[in-house]
N, CA, C and O atoms as CSV, one atom per row, in Angstrom:
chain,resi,resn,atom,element,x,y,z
A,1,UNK,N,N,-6.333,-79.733,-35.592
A,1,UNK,CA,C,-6.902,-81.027,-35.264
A,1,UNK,C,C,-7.954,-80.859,-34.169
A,1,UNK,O,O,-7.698,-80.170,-33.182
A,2,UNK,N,N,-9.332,-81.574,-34.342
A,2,UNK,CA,C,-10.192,-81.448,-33.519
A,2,UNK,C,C,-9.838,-82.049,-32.147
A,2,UNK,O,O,-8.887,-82.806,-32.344
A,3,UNK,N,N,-10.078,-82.051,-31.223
A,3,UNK,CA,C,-9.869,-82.415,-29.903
A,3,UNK,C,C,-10.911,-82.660,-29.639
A,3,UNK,O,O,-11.838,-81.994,-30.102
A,4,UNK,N,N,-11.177,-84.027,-28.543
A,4,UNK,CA,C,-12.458,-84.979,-28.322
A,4,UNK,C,C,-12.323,-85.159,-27.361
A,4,UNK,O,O,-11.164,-85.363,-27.001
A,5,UNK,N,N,-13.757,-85.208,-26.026
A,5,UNK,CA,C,-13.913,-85.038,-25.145
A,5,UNK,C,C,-15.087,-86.488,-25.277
A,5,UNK,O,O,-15.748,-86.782,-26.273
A,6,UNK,N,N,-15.060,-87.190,-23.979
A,6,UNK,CA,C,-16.011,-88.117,-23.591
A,6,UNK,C,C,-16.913,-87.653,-22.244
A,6,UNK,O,O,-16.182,-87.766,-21.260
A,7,UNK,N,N,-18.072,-87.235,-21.916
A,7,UNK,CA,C,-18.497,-86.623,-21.065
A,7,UNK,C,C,-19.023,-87.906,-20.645
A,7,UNK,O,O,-19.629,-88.608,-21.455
A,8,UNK,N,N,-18.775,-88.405,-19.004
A,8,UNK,CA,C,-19.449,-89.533,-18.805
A,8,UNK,C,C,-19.972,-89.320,-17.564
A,8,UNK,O,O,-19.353,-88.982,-16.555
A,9,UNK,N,N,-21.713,-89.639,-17.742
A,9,UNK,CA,C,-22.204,-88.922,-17.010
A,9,UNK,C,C,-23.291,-87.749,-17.538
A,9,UNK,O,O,-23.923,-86.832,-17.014
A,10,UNK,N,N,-23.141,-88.291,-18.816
A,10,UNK,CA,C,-24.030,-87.008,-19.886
A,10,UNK,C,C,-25.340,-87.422,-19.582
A,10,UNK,O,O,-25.656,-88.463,-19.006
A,11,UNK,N,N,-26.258,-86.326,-20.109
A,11,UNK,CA,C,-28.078,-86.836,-19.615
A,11,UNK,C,C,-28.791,-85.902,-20.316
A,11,UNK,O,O,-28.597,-84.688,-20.263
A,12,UNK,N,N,-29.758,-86.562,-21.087
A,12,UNK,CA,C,-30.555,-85.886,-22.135
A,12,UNK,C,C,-31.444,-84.834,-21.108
A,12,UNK,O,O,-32.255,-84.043,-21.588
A,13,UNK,N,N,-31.190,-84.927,-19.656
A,13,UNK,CA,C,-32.041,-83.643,-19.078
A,13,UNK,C,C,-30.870,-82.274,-19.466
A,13,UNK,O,O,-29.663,-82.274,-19.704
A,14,UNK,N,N,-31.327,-81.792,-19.432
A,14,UNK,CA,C,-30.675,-80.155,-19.861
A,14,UNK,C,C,-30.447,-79.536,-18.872
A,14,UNK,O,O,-29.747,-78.536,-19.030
A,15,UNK,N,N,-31.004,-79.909,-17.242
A,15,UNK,CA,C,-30.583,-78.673,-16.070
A,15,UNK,C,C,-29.629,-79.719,-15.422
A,15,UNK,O,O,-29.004,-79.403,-14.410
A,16,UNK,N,N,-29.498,-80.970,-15.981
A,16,UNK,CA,C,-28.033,-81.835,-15.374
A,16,UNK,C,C,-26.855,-81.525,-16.055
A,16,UNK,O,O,-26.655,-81.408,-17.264
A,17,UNK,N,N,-25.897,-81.377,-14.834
A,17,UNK,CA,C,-24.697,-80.883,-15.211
A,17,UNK,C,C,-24.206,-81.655,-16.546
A,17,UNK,O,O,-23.888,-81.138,-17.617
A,18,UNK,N,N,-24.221,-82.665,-16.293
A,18,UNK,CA,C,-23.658,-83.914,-17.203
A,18,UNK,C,C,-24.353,-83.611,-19.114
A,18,UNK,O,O,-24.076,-84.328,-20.075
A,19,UNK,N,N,-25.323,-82.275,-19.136
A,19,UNK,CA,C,-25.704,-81.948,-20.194
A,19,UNK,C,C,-25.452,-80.801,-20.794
A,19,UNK,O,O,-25.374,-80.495,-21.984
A,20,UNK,N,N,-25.293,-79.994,-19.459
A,20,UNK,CA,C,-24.683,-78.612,-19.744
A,20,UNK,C,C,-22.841,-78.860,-20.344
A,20,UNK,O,O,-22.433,-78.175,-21.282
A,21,UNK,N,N,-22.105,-79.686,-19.792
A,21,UNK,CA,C,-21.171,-80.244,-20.363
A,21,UNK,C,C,-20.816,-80.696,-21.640
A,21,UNK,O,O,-19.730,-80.505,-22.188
A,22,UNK,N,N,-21.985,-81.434,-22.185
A,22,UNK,CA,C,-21.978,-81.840,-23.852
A,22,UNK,C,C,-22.358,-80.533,-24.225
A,22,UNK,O,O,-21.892,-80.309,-25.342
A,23,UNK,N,N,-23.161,-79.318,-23.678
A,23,UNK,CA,C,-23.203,-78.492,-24.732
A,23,UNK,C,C,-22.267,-77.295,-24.630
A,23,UNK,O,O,-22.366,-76.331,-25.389
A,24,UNK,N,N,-21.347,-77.393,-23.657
A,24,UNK,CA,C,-20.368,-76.511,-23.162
A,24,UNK,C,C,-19.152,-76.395,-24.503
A,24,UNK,O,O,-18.645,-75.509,-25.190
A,25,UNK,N,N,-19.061,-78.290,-24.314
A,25,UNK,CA,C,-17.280,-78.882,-25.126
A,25,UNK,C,C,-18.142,-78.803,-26.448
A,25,UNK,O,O,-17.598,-77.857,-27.018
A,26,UNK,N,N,-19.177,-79.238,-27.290
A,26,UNK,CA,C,-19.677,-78.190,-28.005
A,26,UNK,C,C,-19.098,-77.105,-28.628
A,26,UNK,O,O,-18.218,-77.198,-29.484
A,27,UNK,N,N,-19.772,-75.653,-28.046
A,27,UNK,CA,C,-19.628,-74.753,-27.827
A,27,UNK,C,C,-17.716,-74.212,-28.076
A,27,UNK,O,O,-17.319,-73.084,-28.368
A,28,UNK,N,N,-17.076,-75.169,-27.891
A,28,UNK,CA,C,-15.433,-74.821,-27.199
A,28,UNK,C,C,-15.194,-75.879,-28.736
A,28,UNK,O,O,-13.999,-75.723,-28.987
A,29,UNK,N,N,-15.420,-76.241,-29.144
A,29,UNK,CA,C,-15.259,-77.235,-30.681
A,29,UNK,C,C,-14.958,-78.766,-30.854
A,29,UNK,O,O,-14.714,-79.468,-31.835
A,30,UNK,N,N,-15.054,-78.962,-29.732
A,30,UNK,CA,C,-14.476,-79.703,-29.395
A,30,UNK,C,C,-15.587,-81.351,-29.827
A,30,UNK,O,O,-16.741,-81.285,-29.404
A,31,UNK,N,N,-15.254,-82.482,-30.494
A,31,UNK,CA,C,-16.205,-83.485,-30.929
A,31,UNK,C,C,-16.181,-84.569,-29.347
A,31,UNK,O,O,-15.290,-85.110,-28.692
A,32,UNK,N,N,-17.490,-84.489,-29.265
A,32,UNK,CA,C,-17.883,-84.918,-28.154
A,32,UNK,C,C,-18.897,-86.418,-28.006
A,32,UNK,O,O,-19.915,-86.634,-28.664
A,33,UNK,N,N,-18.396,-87.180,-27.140
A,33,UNK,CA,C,-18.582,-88.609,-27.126
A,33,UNK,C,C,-19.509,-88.472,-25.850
A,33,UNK,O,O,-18.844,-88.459,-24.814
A,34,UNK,N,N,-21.267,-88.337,-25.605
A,34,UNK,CA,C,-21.694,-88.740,-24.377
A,34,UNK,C,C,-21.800,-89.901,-24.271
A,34,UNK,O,O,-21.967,-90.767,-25.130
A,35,UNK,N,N,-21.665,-89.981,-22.761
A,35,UNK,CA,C,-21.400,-91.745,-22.295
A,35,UNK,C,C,-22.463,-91.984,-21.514
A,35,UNK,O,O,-22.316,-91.426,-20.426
A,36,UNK,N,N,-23.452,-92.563,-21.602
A,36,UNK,CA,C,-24.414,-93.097,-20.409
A,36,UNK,C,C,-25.111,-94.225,-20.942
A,36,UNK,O,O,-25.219,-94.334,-22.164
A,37,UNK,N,N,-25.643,-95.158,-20.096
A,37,UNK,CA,C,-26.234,-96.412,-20.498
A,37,UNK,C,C,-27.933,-95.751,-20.421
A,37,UNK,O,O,-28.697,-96.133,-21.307
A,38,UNK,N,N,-28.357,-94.977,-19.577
A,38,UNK,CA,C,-29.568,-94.953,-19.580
A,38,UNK,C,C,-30.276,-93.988,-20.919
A,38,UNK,O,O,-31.389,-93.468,-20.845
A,39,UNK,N,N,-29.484,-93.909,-21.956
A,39,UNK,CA,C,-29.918,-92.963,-22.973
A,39,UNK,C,C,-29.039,-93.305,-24.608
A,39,UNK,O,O,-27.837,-93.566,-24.665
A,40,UNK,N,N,-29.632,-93.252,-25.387
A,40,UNK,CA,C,-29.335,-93.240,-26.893
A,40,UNK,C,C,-28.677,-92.519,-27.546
A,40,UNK,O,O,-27.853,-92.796,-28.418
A,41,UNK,N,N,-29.150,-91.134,-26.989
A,41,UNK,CA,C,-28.900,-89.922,-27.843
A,41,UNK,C,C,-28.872,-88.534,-26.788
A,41,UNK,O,O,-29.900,-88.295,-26.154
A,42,UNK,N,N,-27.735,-87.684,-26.632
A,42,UNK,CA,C,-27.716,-86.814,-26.197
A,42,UNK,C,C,-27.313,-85.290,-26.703
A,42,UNK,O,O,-26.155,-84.990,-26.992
A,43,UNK,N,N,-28.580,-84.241,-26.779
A,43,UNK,CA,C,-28.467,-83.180,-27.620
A,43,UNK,C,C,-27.788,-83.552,-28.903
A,43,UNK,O,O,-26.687,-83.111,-29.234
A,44,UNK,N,N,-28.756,-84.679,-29.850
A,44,UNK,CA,C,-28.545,-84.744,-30.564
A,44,UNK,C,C,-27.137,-85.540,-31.208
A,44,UNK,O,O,-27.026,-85.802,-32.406
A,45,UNK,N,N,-26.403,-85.770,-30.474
A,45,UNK,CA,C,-25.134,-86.865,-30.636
A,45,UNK,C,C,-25.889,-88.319,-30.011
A,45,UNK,O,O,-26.851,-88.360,-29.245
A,46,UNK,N,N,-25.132,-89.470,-30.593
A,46,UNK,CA,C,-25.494,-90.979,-30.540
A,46,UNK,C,C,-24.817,-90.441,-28.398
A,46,UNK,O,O,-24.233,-89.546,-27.788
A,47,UNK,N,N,-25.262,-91.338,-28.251
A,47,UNK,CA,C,-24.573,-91.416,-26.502
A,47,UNK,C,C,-24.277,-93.017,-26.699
A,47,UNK,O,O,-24.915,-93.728,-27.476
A,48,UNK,N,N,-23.191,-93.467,-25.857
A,48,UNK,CA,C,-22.960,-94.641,-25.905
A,48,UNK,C,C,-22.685,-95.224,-24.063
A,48,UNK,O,O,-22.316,-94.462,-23.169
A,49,UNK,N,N,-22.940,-96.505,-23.907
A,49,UNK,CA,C,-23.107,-96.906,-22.778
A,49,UNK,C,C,-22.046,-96.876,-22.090
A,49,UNK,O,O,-22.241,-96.901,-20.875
A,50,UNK,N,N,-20.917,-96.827,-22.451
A,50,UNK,CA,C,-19.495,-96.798,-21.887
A,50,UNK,C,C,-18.330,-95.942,-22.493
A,50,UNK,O,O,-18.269,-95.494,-23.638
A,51,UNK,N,N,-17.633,-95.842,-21.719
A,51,UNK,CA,C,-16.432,-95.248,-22.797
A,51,UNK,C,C,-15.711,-96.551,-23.669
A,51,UNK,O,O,-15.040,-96.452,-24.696
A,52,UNK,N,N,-16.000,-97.556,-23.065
A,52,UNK,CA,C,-15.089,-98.657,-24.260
A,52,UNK,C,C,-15.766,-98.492,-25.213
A,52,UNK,O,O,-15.249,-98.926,-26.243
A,53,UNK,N,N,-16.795,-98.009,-25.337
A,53,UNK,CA,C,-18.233,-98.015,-26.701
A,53,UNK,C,C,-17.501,-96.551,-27.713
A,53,UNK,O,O,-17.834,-96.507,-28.897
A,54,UNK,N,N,-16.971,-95.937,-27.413
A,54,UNK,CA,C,-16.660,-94.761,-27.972
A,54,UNK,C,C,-15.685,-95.014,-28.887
A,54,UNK,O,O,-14.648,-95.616,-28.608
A,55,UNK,N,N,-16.020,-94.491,-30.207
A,55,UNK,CA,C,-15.658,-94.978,-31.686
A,55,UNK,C,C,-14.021,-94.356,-31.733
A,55,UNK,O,O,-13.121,-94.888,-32.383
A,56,UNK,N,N,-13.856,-93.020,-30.830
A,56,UNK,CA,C,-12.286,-92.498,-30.891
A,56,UNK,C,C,-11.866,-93.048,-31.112
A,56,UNK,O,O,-12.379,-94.163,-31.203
A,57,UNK,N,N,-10.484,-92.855,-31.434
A,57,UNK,CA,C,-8.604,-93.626,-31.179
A,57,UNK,C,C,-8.564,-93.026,-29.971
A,57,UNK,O,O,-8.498,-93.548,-28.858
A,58,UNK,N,N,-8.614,-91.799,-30.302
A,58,UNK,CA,C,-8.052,-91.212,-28.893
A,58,UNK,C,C,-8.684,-90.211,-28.536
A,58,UNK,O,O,-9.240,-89.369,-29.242
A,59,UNK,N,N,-8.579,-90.316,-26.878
A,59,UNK,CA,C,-9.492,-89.054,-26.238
A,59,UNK,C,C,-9.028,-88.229,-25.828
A,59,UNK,O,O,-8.601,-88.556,-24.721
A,60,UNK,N,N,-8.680,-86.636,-26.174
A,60,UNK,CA,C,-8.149,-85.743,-25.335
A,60,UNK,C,C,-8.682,-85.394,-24.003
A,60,UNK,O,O,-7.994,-84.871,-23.127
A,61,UNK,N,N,-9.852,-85.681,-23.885
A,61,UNK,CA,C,-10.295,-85.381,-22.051
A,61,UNK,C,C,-11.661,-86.132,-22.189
A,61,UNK,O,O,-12.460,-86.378,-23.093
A,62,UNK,N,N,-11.514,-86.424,-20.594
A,62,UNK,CA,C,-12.458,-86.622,-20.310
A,62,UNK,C,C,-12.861,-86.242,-19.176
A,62,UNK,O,O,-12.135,-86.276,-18.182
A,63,UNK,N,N,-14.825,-85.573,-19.164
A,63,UNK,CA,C,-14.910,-85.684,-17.723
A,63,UNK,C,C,-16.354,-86.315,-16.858
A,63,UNK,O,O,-17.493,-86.319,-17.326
A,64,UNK,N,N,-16.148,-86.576,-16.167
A,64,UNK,CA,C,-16.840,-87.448,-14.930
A,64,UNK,C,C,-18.306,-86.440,-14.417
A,64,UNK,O,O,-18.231,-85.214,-14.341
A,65,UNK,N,N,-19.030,-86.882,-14.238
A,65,UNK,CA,C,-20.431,-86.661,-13.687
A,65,UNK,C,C,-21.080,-87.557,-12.757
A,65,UNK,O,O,-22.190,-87.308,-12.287
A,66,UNK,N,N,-20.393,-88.626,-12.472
A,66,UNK,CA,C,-21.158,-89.317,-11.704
A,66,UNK,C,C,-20.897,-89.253,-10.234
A,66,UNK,O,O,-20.354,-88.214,-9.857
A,67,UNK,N,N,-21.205,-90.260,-9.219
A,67,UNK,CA,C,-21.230,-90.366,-8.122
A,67,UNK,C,C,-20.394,-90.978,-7.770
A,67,UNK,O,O,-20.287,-92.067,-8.333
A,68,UNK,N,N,-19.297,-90.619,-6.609
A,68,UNK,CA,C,-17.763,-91.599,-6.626
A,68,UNK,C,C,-18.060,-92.811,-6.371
A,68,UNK,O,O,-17.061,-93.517,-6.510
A,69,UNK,N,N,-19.262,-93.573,-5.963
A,69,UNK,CA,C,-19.270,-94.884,-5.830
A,69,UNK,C,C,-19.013,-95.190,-7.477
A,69,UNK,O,O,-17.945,-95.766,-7.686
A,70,UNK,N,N,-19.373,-95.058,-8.011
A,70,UNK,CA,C,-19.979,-95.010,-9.427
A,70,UNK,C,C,-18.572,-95.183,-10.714
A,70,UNK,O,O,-18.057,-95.943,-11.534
A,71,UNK,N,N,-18.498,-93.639,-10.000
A,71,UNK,CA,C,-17.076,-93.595,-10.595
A,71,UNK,C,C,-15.975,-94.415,-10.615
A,71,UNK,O,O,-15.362,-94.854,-11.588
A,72,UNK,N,N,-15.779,-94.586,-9.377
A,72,UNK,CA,C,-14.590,-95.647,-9.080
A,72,UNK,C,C,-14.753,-96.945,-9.661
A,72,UNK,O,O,-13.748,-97.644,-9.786
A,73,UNK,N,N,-16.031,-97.435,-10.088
A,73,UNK,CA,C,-15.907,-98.687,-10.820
A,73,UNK,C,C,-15.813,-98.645,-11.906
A,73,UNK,O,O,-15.850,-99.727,-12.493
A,74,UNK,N,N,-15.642,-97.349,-12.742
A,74,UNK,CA,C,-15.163,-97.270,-14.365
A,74,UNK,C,C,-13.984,-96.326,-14.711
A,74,UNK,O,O,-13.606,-95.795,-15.755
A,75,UNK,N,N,-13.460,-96.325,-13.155
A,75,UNK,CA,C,-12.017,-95.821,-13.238
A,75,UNK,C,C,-11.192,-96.497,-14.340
A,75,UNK,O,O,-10.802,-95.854,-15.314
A,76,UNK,N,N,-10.866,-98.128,-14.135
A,76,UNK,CA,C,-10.356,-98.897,-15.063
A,76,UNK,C,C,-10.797,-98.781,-16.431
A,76,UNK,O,O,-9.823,-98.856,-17.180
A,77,UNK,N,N,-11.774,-98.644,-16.987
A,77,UNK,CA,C,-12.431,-98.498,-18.060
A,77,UNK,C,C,-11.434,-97.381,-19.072
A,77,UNK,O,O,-10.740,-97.493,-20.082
A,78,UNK,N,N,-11.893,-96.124,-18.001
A,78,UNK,CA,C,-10.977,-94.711,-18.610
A,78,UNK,C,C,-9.692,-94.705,-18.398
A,78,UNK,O,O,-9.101,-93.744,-18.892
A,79,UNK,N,N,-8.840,-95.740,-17.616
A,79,UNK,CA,C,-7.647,-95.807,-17.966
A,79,UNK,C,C,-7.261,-96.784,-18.817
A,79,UNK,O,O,-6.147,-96.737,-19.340
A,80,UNK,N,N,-7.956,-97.586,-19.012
A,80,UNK,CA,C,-7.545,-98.574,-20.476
A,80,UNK,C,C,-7.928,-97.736,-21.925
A,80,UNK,O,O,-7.749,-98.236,-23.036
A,81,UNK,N,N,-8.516,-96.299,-21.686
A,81,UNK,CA,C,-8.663,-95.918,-23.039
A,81,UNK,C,C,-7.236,-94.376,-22.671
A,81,UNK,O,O,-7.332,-93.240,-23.136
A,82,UNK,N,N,-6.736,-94.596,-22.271
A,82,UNK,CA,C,-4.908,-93.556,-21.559
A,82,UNK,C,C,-5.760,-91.858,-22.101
A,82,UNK,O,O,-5.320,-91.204,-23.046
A,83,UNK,N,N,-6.778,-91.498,-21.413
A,83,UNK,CA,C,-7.134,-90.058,-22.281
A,83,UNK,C,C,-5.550,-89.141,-21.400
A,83,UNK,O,O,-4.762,-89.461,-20.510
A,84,UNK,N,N,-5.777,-87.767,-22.398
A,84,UNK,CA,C,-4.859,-86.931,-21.845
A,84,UNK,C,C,-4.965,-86.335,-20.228
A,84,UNK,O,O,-4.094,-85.920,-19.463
A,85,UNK,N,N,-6.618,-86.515,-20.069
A,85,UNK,CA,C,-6.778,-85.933,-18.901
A,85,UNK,C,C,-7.889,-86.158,-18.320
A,85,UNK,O,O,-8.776,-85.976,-19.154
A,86,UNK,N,N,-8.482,-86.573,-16.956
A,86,UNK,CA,C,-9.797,-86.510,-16.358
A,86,UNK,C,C,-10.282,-85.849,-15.564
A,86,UNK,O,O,-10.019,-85.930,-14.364
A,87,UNK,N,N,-11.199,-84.953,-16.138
A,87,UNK,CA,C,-12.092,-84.172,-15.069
A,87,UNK,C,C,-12.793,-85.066,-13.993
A,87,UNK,O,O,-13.283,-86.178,-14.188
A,88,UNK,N,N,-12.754,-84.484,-13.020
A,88,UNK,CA,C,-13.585,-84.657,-11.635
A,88,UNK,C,C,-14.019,-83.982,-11.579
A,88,UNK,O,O,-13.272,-83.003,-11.583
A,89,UNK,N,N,-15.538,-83.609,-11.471
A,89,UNK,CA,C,-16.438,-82.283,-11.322
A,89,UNK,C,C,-16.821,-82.473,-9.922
A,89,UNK,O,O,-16.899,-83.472,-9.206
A,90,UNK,N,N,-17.094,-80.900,-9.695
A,90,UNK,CA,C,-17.778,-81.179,-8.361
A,90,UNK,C,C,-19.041,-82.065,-7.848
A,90,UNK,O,O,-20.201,-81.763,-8.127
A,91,UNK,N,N,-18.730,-83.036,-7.175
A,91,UNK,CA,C,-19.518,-84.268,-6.486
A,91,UNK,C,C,-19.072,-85.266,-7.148
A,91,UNK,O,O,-19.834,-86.230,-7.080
A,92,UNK,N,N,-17.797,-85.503,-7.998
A,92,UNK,CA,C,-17.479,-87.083,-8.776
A,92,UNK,C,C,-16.037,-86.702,-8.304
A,92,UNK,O,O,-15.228,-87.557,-8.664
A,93,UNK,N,N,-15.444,-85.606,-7.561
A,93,UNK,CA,C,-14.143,-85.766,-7.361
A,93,UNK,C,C,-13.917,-86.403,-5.679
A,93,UNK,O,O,-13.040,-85.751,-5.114
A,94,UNK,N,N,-14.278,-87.077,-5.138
A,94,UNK,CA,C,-13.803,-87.949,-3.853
A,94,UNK,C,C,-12.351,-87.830,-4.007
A,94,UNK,O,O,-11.802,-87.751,-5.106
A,95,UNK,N,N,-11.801,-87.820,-2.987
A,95,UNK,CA,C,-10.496,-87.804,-2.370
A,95,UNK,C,C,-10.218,-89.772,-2.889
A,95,UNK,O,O,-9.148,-89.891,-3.486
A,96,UNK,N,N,-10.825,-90.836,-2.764
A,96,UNK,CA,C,-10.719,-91.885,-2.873
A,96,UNK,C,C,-10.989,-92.123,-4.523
A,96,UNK,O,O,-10.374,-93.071,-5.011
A,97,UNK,N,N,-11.637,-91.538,-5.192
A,97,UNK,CA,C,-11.577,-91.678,-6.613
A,97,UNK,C,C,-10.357,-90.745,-7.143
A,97,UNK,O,O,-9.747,-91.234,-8.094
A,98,UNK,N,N,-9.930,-89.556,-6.711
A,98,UNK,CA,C,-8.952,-88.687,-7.123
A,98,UNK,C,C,-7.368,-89.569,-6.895
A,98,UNK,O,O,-6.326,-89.513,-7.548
A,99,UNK,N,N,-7.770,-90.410,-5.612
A,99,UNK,CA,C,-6.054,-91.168,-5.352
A,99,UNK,C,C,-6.521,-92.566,-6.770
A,99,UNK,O,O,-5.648,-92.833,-7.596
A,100,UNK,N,N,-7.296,-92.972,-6.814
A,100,UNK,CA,C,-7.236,-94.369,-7.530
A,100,UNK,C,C,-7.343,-93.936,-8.809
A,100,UNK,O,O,-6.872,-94.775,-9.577
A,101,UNK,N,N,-7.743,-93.026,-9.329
A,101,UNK,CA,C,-7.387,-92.337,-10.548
A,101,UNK,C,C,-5.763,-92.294,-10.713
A,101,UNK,O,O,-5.001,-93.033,-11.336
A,102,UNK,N,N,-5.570,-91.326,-10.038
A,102,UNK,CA,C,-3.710,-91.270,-10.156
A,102,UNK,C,C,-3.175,-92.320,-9.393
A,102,UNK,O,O,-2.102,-92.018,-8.871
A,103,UNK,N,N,-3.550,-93.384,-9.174
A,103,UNK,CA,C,-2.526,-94.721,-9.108
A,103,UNK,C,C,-2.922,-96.001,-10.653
A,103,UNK,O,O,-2.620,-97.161,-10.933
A,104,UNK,N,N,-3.372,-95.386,-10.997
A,104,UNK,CA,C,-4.087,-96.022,-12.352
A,104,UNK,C,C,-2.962,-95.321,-13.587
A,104,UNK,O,O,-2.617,-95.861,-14.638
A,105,UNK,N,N,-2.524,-93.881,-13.028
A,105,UNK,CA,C,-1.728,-93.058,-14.091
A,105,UNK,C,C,-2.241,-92.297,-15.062
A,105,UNK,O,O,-1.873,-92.079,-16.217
A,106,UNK,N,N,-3.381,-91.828,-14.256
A,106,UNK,CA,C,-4.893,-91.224,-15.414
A,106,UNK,C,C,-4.172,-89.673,-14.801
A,106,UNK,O,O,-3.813,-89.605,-13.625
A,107,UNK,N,N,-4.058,-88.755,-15.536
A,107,UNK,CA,C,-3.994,-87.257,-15.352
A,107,UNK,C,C,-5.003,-86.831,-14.501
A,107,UNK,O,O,-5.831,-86.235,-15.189
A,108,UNK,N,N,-5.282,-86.846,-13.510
A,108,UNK,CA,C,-6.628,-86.856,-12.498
A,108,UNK,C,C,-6.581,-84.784,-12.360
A,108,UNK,O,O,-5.565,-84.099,-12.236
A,109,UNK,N,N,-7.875,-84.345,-12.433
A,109,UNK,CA,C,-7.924,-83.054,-12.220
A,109,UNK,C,C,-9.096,-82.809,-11.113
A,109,UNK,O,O,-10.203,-83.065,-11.587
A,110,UNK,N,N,-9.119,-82.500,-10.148
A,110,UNK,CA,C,-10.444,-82.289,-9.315
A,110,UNK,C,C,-11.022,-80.687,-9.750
A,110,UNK,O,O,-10.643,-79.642,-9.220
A,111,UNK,N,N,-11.895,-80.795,-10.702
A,111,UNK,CA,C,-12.535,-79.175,-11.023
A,111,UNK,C,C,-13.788,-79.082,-11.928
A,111,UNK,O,O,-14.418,-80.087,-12.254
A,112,UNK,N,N,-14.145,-77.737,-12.348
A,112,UNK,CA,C,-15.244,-78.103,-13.061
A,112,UNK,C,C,-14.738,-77.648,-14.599
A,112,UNK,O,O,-14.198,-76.573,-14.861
A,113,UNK,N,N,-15.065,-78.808,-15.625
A,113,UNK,CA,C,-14.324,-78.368,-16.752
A,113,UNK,C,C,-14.794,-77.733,-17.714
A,113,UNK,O,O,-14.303,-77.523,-18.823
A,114,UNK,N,N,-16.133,-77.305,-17.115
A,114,UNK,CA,C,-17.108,-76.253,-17.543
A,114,UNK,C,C,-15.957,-74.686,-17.756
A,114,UNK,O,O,-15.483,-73.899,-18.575
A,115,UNK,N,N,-16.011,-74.973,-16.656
A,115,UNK,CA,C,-15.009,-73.064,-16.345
A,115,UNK,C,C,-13.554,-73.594,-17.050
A,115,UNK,O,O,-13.080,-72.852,-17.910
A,116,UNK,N,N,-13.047,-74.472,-16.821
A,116,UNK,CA,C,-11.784,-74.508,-17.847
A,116,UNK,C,C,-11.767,-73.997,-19.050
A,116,UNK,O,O,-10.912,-73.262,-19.547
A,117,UNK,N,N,-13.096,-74.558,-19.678
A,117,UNK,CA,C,-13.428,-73.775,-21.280
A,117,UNK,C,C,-13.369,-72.645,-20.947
A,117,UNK,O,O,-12.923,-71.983,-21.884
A,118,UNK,N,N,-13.706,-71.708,-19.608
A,118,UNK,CA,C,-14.020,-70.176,-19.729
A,118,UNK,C,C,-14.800,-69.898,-19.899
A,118,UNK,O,O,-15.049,-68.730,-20.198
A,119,UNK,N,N,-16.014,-71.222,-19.764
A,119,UNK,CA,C,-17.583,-70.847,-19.521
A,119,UNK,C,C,-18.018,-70.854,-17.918
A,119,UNK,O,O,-17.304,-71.237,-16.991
A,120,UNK,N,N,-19.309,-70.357,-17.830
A,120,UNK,CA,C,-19.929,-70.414,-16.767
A,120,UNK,C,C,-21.258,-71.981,-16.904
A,120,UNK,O,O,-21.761,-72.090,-18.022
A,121,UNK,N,N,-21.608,-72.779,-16.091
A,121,UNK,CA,C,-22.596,-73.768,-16.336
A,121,UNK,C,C,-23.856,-72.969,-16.250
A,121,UNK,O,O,-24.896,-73.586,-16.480
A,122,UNK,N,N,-23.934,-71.733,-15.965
A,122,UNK,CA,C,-25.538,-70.881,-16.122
A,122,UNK,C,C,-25.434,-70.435,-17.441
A,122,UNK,O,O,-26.558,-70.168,-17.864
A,123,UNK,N,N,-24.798,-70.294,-18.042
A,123,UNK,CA,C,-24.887,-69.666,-19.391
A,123,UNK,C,C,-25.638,-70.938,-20.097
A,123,UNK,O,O,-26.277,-70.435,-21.021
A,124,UNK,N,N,-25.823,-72.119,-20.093
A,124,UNK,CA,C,-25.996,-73.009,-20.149
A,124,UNK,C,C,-27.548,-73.440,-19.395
A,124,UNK,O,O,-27.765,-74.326,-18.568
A,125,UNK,N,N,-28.365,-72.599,-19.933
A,125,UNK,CA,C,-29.707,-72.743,-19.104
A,125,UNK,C,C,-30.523,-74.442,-19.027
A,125,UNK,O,O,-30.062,-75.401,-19.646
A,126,UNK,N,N,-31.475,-74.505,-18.360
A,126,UNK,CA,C,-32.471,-75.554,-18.291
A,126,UNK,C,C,-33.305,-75.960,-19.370
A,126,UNK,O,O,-33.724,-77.086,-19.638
A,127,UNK,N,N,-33.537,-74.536,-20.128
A,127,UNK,CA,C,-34.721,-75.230,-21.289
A,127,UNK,C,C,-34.222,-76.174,-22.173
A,127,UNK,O,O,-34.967,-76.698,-23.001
């Protein structure tokens, strides 16, 4: 069974993390949902403005790219869709988004879920 990832925080630029990510979970097989309002289409997948927009049943992970102000206001969002797990990447994991995550009951992870796959985010160039 395929396993589905929502990258939120995705960005049709290619040297943003949030892109190296869609092409990471990619890469790892994984069917991948980018989430951003400021874009249509990312590397070629539809991108959708939210995670409530995301066609899944269910999400095996998800992870975060944004800015903890940011974050924390679509904390609720990603816990009304119960994924198995949420990445916090480095600069979206705040100590204040990491506690309101896990009082929400979201699997909260502070890391980069780049290297979880067992990739590096340079392998993953700019062009």
């Amino acid at each position: 069974m395929n396993r589905t990832v929502a990258v939120i925080g995705a960005s049709p630029e290619r040297r943003k993390f949030g892109n190296k990510s869609v092409r990471a979970h990619l890469a790892a097989g994984y069917t991948v949902y980018p989430v951003t309002p400021s874009a249509t289409e990312v590397e070629g997948l539809p991108a959708y403005p939210s995670i409530t927009d995301v066609p899944a049943g269910h999400i095996d992970r998800v992870t975060v790219y944004l800015p903890p102000a940011i974050g924390l206001k679509v904390l609720p969002e990603i816990a009304a869709r119960s994924p198995g797990e949420v990445w916090f990447n480095p600069g979206a994991d705040a100590p204040e988004v990491l506690a309101e995550a896990r009082r929400l009951g979201l699997n909260a992870i502070a890391g980069c879920s780049i290297v979880d796959l067992g990739m590096s985010p340079a392998q993953f160039g700019d062009e």
